[in-house]
C-alpha positions in Angstrom: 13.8 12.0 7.5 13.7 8.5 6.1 9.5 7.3 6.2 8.9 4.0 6.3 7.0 1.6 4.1 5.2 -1.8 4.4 5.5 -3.5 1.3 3.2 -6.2 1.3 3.4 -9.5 -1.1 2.3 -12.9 -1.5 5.1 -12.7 -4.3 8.8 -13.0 -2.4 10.6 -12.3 -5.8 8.5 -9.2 -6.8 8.6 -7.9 -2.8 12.7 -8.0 -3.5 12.8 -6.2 -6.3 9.9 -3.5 -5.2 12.1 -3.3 -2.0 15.1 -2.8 -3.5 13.7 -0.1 -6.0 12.5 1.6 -3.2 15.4 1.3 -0.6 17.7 2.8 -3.6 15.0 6.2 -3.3 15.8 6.3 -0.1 13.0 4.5 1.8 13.1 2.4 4.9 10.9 -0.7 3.8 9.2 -3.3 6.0 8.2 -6.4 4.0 5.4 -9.0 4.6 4.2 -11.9 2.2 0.7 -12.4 4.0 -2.0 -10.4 5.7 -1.0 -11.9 9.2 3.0 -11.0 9.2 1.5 -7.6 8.2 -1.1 -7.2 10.7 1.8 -8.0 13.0 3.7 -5.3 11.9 1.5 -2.9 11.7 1.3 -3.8 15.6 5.0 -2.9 15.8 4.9 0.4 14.2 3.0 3.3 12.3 4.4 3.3 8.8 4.4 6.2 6.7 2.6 4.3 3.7 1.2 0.8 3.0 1.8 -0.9 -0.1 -0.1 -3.5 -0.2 -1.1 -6.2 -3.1 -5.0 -7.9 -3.2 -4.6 -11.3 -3.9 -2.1 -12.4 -0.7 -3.2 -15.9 1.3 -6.6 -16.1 -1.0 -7.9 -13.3 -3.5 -9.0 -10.7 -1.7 -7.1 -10.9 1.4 -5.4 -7.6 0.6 -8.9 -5.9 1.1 -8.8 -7.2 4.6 -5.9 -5.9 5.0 -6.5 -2.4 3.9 -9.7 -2.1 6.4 -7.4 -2.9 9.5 -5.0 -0.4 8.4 -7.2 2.1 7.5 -8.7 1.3 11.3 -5.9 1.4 13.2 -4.2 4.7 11.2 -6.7 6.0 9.1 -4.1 9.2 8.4 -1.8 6.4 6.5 -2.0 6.3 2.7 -2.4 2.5 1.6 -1.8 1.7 -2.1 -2.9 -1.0 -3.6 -0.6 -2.6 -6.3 -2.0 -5.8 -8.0 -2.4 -7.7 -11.1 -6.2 -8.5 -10.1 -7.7 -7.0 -12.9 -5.6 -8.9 -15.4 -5.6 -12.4 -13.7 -9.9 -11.8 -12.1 -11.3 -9.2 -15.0 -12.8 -7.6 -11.8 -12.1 -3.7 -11.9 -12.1 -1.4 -9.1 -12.6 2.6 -9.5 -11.1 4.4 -6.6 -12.9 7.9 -8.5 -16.0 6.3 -6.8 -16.8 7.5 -3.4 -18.6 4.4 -2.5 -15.9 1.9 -4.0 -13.6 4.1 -1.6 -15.5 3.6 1.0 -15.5 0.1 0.9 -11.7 -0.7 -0.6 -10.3 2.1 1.8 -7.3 2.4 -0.4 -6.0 5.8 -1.3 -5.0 4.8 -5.0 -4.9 1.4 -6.8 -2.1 0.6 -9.3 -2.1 -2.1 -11.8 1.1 -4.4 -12.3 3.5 -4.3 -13.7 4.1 -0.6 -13.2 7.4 2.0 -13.8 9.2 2.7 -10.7 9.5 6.1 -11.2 5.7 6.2 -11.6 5.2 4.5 -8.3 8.0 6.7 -6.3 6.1 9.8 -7.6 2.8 8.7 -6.1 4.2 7.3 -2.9 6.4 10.6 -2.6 3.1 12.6 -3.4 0.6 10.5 -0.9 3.5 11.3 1.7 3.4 14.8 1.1 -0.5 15.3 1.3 -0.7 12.9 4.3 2.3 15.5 6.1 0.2 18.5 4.6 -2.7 17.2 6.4 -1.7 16.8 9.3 0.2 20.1 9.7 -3.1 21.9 8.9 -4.9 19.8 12.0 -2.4 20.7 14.5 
C-alpha cells in the first residue's frame, strides 16, 4: 500500500528534488512551502509521515507546525529536516525527553542528508507507527 507523505518546504527547489527522491521509492507525497498550505492539508487527510523543515514563513515556524500535527494525529511520525543548526548555531537533542516534549518531532535530521539514509528512517518510523498501532487494536 502506497503511505503518504507531507513534505514540507519553504525551499520549492529542494521540495522537488526531495519529492522526486521519494516518489521514485514508491511514496505518494503531498508538498507544502508554508505552515498554512500544510495546516490545510493536514485538514484534507491523515498522512502517513510528516516531513517537515523549521525555518518555513519565519524561523521557527516549522515548530508550530509540528505541535498542530502532533495535536491533531499524535500516532503520525513528524521528521524534522533543516539546515537550522548550520544557518542559527542553535542545536536541538531529540535523546532529551523534555526537548521532545516541547519539539514533538520523532527525529530531527540535519541538511543536506543521503536519500537512502532518509528512506531508511521514514520506512522505519512507518513500520513502528504500523507496529503500534497493531498492538493497541
Amino acid at each position: 500500500m502506497e503511505k503518504n507523505i507531507l513534505l514540507v518546504d519553504s525551499d520549492e527547489e529542494l521540495l522537488s528534488a526531495h519529492k522526486e527522491a521519494l516518489e521514485a521509492d514508491g511514496f505518494n507525497i503531498i508538498s507544502a512551502t508554508s505552515t498554512k498550505d500544510a495546516l490545510d492539508k493536514l485538514n484534507e487527510l491523515k498522512p502517513d509521515l510528516i516531513l517537515t523543515e523549521i525555518m518555513l514563513e519565519y524561523k521557527d515556524a516549522g515548530f508550530s507546525l509540528c505541535y498542530h500535527a502532533k495535536k491533531k494525529y499524535p500516532d503520525v511520525p513528524v521528521i524534522i529536516l533543516s539546515d537550522v543548526v548550520r544557518k542559527t548555531g542553535i542545536t536541538f537533542n531529540l535523546g532529551s525527553k523534555e526537548e521532545k516534549d516541547w519539539i514533538k518531532a520523532d527525529e530531527f535530521i540535519h541538511k543536506p542528508v543521503n536519500k537512502n539514509s532518509l528512506v531508511c528512517r521514514i520506512k522505519r518510523l512507518i513500520k513502528n507507527k504500523e507496529t503500534a498501532s497493531t498492538l493497541t487494536n
